[in-house]
C-alpha positions as CSV (number, residue, x, y, z in Angstrom):
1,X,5.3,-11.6,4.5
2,X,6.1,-8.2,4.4
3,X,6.1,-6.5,7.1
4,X,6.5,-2.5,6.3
5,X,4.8,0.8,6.1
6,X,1.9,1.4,5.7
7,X,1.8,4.4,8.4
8,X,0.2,6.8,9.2
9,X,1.3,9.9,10.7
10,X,-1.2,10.9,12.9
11,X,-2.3,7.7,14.1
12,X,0.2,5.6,13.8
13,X,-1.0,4.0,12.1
14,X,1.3,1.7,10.3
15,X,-0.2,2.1,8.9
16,X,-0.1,2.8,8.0
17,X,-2.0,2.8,10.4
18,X,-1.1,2.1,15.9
19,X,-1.0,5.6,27.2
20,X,-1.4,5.7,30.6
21,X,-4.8,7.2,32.5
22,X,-6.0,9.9,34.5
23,X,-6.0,11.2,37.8
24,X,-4.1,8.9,40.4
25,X,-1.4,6.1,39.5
26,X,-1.9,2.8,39.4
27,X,0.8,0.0,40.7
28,X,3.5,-0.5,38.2
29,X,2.5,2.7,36.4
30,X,4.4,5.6,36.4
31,X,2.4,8.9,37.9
32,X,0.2,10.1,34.7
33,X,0.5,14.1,36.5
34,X,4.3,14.0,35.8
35,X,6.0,17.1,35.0
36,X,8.2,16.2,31.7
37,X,10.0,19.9,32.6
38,X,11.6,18.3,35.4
39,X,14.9,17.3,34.6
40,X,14.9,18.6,30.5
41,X,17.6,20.4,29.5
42,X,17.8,23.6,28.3
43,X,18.9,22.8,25.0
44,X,15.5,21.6,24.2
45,X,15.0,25.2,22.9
46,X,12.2,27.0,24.0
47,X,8.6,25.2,24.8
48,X,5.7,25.7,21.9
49,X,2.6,26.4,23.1
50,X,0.4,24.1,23.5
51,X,-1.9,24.8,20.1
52,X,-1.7,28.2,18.9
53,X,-4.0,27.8,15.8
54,X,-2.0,25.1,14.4
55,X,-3.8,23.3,11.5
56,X,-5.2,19.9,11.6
57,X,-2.2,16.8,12.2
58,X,-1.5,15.4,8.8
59,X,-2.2,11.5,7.8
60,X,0.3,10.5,5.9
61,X,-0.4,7.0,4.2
62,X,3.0,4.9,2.7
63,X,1.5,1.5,0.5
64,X,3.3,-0.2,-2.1
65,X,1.3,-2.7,-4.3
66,X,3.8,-4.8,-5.5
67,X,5.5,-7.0,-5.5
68,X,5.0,-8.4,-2.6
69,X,6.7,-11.6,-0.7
70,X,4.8,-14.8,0.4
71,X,7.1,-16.9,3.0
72,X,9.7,-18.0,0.2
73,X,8.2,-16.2,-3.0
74,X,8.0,-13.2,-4.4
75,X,4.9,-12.2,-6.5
76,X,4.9,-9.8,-9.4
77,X,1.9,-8.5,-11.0
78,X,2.6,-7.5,-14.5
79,X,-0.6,-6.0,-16.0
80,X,0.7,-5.5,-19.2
81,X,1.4,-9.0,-20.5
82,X,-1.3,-10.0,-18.0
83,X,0.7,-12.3,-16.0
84,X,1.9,-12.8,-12.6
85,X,6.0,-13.3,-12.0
86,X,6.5,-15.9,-9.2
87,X,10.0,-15.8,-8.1
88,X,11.9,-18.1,-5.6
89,X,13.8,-16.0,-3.3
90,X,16.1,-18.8,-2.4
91,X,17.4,-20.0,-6.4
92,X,16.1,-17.1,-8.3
93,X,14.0,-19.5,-10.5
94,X,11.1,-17.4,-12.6
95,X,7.4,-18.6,-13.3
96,X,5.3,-16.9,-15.7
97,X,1.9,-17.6,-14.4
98,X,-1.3,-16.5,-16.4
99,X,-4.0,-14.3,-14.3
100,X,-6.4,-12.3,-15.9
101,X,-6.8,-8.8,-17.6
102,X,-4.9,-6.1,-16.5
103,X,-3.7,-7.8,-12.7
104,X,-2.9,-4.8,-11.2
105,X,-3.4,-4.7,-7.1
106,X,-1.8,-7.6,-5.5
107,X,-1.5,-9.2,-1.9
108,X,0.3,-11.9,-0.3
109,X,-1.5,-14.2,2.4
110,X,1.6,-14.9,4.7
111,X,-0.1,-17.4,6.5
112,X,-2.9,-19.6,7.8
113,X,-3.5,-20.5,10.9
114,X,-0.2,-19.6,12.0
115,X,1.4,-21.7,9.4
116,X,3.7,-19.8,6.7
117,X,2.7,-19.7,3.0
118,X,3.3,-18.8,-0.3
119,X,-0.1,-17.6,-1.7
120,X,-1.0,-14.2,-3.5
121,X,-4.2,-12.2,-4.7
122,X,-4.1,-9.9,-7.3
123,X,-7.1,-8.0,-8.7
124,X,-7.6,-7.8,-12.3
125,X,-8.6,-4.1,-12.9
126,X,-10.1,-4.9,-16.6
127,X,-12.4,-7.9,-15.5
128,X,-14.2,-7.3,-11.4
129,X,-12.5,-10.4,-11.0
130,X,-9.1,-11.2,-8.9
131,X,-6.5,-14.8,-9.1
132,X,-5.8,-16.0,-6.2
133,X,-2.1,-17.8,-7.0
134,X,-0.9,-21.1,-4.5
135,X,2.7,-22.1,-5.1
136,X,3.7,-25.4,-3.4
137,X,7.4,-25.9,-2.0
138,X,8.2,-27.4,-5.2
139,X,7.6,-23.9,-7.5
140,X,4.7,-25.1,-8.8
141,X,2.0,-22.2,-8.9
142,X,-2.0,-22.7,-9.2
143,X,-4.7,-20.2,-9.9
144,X,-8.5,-19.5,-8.9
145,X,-10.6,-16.9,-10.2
146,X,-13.0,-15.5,-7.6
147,X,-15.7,-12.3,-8.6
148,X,-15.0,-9.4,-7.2
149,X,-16.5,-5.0,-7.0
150,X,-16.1,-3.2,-10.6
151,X,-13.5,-0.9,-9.9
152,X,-11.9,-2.5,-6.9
153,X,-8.3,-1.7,-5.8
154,X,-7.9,-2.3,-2.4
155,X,-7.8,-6.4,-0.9
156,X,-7.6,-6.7,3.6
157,X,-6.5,-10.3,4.3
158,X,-8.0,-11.9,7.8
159,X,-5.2,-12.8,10.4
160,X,-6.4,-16.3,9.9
161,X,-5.8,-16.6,6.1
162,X,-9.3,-17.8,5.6
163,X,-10.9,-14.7,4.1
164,X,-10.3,-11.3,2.2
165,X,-12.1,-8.5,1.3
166,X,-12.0,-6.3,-1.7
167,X,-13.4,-3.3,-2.4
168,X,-13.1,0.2,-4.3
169,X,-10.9,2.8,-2.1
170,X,-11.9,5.9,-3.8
171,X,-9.4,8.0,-1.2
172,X,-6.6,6.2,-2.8
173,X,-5.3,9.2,-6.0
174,X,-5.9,9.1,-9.4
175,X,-8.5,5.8,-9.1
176,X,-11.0,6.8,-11.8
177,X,-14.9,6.5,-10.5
178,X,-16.1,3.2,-12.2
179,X,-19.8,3.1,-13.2
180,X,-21.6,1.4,-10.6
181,X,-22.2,1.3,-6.9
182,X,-19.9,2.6,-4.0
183,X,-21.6,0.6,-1.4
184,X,-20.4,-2.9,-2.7
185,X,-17.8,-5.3,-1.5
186,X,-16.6,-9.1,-2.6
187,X,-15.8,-11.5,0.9
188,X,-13.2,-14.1,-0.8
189,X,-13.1,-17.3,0.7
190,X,-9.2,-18.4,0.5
191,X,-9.4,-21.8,2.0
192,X,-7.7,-24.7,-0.5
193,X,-10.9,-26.7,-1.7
194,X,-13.5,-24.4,-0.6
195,X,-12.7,-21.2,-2.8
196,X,-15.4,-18.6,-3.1
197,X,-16.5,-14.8,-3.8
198,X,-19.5,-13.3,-2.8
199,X,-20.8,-9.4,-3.3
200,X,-22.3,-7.5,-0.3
201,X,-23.8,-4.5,0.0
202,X,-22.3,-2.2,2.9
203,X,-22.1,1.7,3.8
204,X,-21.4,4.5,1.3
205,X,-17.8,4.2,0.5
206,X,-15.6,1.6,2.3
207,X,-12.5,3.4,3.5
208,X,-11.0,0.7,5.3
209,X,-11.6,-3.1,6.1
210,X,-10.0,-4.2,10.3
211,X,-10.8,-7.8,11.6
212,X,-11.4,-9.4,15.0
213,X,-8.4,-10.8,16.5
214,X,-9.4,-14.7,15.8
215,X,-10.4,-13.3,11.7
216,X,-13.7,-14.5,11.8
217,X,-15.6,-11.2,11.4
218,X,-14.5,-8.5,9.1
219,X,-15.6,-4.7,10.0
220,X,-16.1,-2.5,6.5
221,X,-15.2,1.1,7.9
222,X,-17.4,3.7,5.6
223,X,-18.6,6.8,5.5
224,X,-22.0,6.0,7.0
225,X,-20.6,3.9,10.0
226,X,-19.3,0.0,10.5
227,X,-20.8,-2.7,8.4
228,X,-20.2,-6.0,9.8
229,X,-19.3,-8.7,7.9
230,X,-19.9,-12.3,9.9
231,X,-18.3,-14.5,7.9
232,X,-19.3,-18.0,9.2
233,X,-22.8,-16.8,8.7
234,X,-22.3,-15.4,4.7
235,X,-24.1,-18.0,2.0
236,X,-24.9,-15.6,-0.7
237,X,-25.0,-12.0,-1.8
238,X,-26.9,-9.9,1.5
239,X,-27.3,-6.4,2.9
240,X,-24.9,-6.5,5.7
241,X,-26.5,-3.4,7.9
242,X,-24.3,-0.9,9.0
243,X,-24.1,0.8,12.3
244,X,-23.7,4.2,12.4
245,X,-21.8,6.7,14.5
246,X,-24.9,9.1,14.3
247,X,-27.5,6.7,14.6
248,X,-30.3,8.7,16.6
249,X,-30.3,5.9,19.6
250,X,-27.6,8.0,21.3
251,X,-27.3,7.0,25.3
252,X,-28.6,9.1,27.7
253,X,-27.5,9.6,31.2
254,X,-28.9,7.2,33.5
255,X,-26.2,8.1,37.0
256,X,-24.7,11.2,37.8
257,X,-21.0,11.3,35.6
258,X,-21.7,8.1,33.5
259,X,-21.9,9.5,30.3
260,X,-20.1,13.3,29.3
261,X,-22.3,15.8,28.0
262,X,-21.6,19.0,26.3
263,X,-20.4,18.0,23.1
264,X,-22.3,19.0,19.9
265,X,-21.4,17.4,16.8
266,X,-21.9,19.7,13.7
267,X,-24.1,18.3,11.1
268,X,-21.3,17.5,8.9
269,X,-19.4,15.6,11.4
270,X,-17.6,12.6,9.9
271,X,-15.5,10.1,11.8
272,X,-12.1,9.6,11.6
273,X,-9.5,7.5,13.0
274,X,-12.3,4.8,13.8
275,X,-11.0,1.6,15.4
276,X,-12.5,-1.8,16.2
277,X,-11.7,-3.4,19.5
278,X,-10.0,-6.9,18.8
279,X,-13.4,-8.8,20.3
280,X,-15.2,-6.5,18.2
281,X,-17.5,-5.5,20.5
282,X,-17.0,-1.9,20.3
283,X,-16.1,0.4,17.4
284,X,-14.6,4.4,18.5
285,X,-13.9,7.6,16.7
286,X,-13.3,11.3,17.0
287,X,-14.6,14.1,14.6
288,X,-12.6,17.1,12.9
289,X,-12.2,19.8,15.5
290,X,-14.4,18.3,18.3
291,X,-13.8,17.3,21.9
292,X,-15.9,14.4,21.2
293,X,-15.2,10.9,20.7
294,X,-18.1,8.4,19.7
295,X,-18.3,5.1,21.5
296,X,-20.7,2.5,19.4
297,X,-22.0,-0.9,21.1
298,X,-21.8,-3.1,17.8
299,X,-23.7,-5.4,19.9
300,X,-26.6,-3.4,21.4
301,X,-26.0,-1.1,18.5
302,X,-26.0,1.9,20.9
303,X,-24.0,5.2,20.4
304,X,-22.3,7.0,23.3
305,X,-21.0,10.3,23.1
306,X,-17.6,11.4,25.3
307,X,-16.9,15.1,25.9
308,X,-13.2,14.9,26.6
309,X,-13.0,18.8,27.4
310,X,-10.2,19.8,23.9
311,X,-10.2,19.0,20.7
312,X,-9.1,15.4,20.1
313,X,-6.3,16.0,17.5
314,X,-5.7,11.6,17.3
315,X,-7.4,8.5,19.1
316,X,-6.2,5.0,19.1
317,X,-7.0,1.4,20.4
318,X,-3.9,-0.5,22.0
319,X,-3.4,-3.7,20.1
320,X,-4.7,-5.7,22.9
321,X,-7.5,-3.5,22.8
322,X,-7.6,-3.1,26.4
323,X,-7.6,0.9,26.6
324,X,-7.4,4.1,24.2
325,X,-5.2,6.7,23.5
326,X,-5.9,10.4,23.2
327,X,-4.4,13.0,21.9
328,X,-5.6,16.6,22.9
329,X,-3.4,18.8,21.6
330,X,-4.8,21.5,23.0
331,X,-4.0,20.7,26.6
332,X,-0.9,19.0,26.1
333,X,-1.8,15.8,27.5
334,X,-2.4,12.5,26.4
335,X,-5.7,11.0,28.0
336,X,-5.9,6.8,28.7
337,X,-9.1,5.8,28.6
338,X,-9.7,2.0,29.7
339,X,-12.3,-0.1,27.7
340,X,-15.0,-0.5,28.0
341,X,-14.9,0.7,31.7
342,X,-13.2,4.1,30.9
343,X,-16.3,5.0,28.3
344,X,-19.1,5.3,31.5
345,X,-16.7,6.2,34.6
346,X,-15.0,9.0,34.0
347,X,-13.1,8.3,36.9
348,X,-11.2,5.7,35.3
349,X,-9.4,7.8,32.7
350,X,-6.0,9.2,33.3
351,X,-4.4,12.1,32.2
352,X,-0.6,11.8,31.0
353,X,0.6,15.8,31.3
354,X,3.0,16.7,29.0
355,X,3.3,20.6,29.7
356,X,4.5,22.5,26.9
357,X,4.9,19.4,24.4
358,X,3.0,19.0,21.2
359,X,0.7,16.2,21.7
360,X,-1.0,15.9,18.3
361,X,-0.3,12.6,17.3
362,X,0.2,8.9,18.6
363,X,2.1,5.9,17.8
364,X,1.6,3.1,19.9
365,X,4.5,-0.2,19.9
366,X,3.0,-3.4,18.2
367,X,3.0,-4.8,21.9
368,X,1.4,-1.8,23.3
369,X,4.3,-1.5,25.8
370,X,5.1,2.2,24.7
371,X,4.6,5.1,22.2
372,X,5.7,8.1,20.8
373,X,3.8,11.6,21.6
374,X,4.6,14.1,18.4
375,X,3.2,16.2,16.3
376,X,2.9,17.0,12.1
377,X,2.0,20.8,12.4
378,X,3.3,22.0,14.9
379,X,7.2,22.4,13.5
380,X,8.1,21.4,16.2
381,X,11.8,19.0,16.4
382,X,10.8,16.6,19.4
383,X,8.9,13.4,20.1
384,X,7.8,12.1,23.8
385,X,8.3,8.5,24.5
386,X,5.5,7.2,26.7
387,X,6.1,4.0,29.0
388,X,2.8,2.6,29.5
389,X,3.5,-1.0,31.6
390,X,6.1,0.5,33.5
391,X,7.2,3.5,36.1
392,X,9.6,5.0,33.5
393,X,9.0,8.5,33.1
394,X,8.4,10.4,30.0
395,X,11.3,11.0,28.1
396,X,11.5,14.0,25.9
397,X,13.5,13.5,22.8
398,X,15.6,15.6,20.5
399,X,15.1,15.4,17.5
400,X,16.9,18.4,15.3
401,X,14.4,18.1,12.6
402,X,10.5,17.9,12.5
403,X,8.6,14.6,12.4
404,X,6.4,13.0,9.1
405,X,5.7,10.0,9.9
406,X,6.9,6.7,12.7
407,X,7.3,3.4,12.9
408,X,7.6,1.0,15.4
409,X,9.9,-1.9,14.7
410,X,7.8,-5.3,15.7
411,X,9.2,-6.0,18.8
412,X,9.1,-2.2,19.7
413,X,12.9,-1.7,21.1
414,X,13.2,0.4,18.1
415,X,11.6,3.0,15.5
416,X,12.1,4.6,12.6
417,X,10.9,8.5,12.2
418,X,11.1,10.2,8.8
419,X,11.5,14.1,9.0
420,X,10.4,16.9,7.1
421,X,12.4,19.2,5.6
422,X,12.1,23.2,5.1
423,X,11.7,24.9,1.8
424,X,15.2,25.8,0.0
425,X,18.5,24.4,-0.8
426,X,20.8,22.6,1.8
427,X,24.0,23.7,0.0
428,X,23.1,27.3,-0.5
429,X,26.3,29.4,0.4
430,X,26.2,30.8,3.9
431,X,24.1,28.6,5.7
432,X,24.9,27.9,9.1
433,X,25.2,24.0,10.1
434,X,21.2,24.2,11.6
435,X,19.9,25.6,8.3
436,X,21.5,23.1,6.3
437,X,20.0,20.3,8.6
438,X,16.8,21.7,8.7
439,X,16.3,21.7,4.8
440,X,18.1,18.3,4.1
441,X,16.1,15.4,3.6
442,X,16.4,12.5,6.5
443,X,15.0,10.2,9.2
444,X,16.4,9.5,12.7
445,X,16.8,5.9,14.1
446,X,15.7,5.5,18.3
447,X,16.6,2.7,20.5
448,X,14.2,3.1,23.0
449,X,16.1,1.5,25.9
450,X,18.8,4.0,25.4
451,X,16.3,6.9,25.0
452,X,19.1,7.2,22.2
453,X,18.6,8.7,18.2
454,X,20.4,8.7,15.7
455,X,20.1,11.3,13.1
456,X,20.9,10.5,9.2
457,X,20.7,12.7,6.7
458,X,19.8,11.4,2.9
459,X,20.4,13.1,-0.3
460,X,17.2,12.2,-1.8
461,X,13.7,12.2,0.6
462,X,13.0,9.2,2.0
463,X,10.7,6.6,0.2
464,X,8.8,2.9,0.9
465,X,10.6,1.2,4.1
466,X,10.3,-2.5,5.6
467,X,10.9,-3.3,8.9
468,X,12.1,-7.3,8.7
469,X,9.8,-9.6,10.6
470,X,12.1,-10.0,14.5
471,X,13.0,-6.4,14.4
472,X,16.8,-7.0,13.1
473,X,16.9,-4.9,10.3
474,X,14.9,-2.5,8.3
475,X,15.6,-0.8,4.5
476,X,14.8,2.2,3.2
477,X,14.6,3.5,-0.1
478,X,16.1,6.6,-2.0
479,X,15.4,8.0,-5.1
480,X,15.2,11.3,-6.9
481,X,15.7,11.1,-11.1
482,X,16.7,14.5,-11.6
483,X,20.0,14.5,-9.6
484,X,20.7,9.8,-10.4
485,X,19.8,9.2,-6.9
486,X,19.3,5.0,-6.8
487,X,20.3,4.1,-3.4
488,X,18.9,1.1,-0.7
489,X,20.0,1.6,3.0
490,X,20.3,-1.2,5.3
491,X,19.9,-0.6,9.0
492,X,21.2,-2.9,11.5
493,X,18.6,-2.1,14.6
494,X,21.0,-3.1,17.0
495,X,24.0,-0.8,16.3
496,X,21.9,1.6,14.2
497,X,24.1,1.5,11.8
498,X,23.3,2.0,8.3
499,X,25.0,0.6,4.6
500,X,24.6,2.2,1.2
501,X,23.5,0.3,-1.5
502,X,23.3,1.5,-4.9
503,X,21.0,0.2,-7.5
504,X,21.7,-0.2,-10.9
505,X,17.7,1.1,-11.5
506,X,15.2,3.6,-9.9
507,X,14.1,1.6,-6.4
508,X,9.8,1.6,-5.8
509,X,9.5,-1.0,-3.6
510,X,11.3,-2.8,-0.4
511,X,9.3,-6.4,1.4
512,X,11.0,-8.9,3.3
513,X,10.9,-12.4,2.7
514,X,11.1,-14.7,6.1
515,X,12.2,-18.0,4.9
516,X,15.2,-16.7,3.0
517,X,15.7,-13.9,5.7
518,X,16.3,-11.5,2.4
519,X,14.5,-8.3,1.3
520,X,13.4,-7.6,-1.8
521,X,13.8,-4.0,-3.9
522,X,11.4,-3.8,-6.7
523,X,13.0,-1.6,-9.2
524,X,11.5,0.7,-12.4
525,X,13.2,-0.7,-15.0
526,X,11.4,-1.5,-18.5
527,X,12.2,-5.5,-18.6
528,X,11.6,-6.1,-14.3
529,X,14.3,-5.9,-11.8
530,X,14.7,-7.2,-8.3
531,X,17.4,-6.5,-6.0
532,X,18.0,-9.5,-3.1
533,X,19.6,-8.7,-0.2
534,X,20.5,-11.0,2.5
535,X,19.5,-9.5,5.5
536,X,21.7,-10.3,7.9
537,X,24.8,-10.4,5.6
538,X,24.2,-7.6,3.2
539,X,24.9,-9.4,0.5
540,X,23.1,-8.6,-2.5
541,X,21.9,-10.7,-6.0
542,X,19.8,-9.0,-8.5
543,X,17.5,-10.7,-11.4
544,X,16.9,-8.7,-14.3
545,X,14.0,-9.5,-16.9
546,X,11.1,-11.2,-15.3
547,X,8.3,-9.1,-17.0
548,X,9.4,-10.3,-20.3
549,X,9.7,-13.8,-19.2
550,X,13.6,-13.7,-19.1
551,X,16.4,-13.4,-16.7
552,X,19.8,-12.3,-15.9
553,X,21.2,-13.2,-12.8
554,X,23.8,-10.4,-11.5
């Protein structure tokens, strides 16, 4: 299992991609009117204004295809000799396995049913069809061939194991636009014994693909609304029917202050940032420079519309699904709005002030314990952390540099936030020690019950990252060409401390692998390289020649 970045930047994603409430405290909460000013130093520098103009907060999506890591193995697609490598993490033993044409996008399914495995799915981007590799303890690998969407290049495994779903991302760059339909998808059933594709038709282009919490319904996110896919009840191709977020049925007021009037959506409103609650019951999204946030019943099939008063620059759903996060930039406050009952009673929500903070974005823990407040346009070099089961105040951090992108370790004591970096050269003569910080590439590493960061600086801009399943360690990757910059860092979480090490080939890829506790760092190199390194240890093997059905061991 991998467990790494896919983030995004304005959600959280996260993934890429991730509060407290309004009014009056609750027990155990802290006071959502807090002042942050109380008690920050003055060498915060002085306060931005709320939003003065400021563009849109930028998403910023991190994916690596492959290879990726079962619970021992380590799966390489290999398109051009169209062939899969399986690789034992624990003897460095090499299988050759035979998939289809072109096997291009690939996935591990880590587990089923709670129980690890070694199992991969890899789309072959010459043939709508995918493999769907099962390698025993033993090394041994099988394969099933399973129909999938012309074009496809984008596979969501169910938390259960049981299904996936493949489609055509067309957001994804340089994907060429296959002749065909953008309103199809192919449910995969994974299940030993009882494999199976089927094709659906769904909303204009699938953008995304979330499940419930137990992974037996699938919701397709697209640009008309949510198609829901019911898996139990799929026997054959079908028109799954989409709900939309601008279905006409819109609910009307029925009490005084159940539903918030006032905001007009333009006729070329699209939803972003749509979530699905874990139970599935509810589905939410905000639009591009609105104050409104949509609320649709995928029961009833009913659309609610929520004027929150400021443009809502970033809107989340806890993990446990029990309340939203939302960011109005605008204001400077974070609004918690609990589901469902937050949605009718107004009176439920609570307002998290942070006066003079830039509030644009969210990233919530993978508990939902805590997050981080930032923002990706507003230049600005802090981050708020959030406590949101506890009486904690705010804590404003410092962070010398602006913020890209965050990442929650698993557990959540710890993240990982990559900076940006202003235009020119670091070593330019005369700088002054903030100038050369501010354009030098880097990320800063927080412990959250310290409310402590550390800052490193890297001499190339930082790349893919995996955080190791427990939260012990996490890699991140380094490379620039022009100036030979090959270089893996190892963070131990605990001590944030960090260890160089240098790769003998261009790094383009990072996974960890849980039953060896070792990551992997895929490398460009013309005959396949892999880089092991033991996680706890820092010891490192590398295996040279596994895309030409070879190997050197180093």
């Amino acid at each position: 299992m991998m467990v790494g970045v896919g983030l995004l930047v304005a959600a959280a994603r996260t993934l890429g991609g991730c509060g407290s409430d309004s009014s009056t405290a609750a027990p155990g909460d802290w006071d959502g009117r807090f002042n942050v000013d109380a008690g920050v130093t003055s060498d915060l520098g002085a306060a931005p204004r709320a939003d003065a103009g400021l563009p849109p907060e930028i998403e910023e999506q991190r994916a690596f295809e492959t290879p990726q890591a079962g619970s021992r193995f380590v799966y390489v697609a290999n398109p051009r000799r169209d062939n899969v490598a399986v690789i034992d993490s624990r003897t460095l033993a090499i299988t050759s396995v035979e998939a289809g044409d072109g096997p291009t996008y690939l996935v591990t399914v880590p587990e089923r049913d709670g129980t690890a495995i070694d199992e991969a799915l890899v789309i072959n981007a010459n043939a709508s069809t995918a493999t769907l590799l099962r390698t025993t303890t033993a090394g041994a690998t099988t394969t099933v061939q399973l129909p999938v969407v012309a074009g496809a290049n984008a596979i969501a495994v169910a938390p259960n194991g049981h299904y996936a779903v493949v489609y055509l991302d067309t957001s994804r760059p340089n994907q060429g636009v296959p002749a065909g339909s953008f309103q199809e998808v192919a449910v995969l059933r994974l299940d030993p014994g009882m494999e199976r594709g089927l094709l659906l038709s769904v909303g204009f282009r699938p953008v995304s693909v979330v499940f419930s919490a137990d992974g037996q319904t699938g919701f397709v996110i697209t640009e008309d609304g949510v198609s829901i896919l019911r898996f139990g009840a799929l026997t054959g191709p079908a028109l799954v029917p989409t709900v939309s977020f601008y279905d006409d049925r819109i609910v009307t007021p029925t009490d005084a202050g159940r539903v918030d009037a006032g905001a007009v959506l333009p006729r070329d409103a699209r939803a972003q940032d749509v979530s699905v609650t874990r139970d599935g019951r509810y589905a939410i999204a905000r639009f591009a420079a609105s104050p409104a946030m949509r609320v649709v019943d995928l029961m009833s099939r009913t659309v609610q519309t929520l004027d929150l008063g400021s443009e809502i620059t970033d809107l989340d759903i806890a993990p446990d699904g029990t309340f939203a996060l939302a960011a109005l930039r605008g204001e400077s406050r974070v609004l918690r709005i609990p589901i469902p009952g937050g949605f009718n009673d107004p009176s439920q929500r609570r307002s998290i002030d942070l006066p003079g903070e830039a509030v644009g974005s969210i990233t919530l823990s993978p508990d939902g314990a805590r997050a981080l407040v930032y923002s990706t346009a507003a230049m600005t070099e802090r981050a708020t952390l959030l406590d949101l089961v506890g009486t904690t105040p705010p804590a404003v951090l410092r962070l010398r540099k602006t913020v890209r992108a965050v990442a929650f370790a698993p557990g959540g004591e710890s993240a990982l936030i990559v900076h940006g970096r202003s235009e020119g050269s670091p070593t330019e003569a005369g700088l002054d020690l903030e100038a050369q910080i501010d354009r030098s590439y880097g990320y800063s590493l927080l412990n959250v019950a310290e409310r402590f960061t550390r800052l490193q600086l890297t001499p190339a801009d930082v790349g893919p990252f995996a955080l190791v399943p427990g939260g012990s360690h996490a890699f991140v990757l380094l490379r620039d060409d022009a100036r030979r910059v090959s270089v893996a860092q190892r963070i131990t979480l605990a001590s944030l401390t960090i260890q160089d090490i240098s790769l003998g080939s261009p790094p383009v890829s990072v996974g960890a692998v849980p039953a060896t506790e070792r990551a992997f760092i895929g490398q460009d190199h013309p005959e396949g390289r892999i880089t092991f390194v033991d996680w706890n240890t820092g010891s490192q093997q590398s295996i040279t020649g596994f895309e030409l059905n070879s190997r050197i061991v180093e």
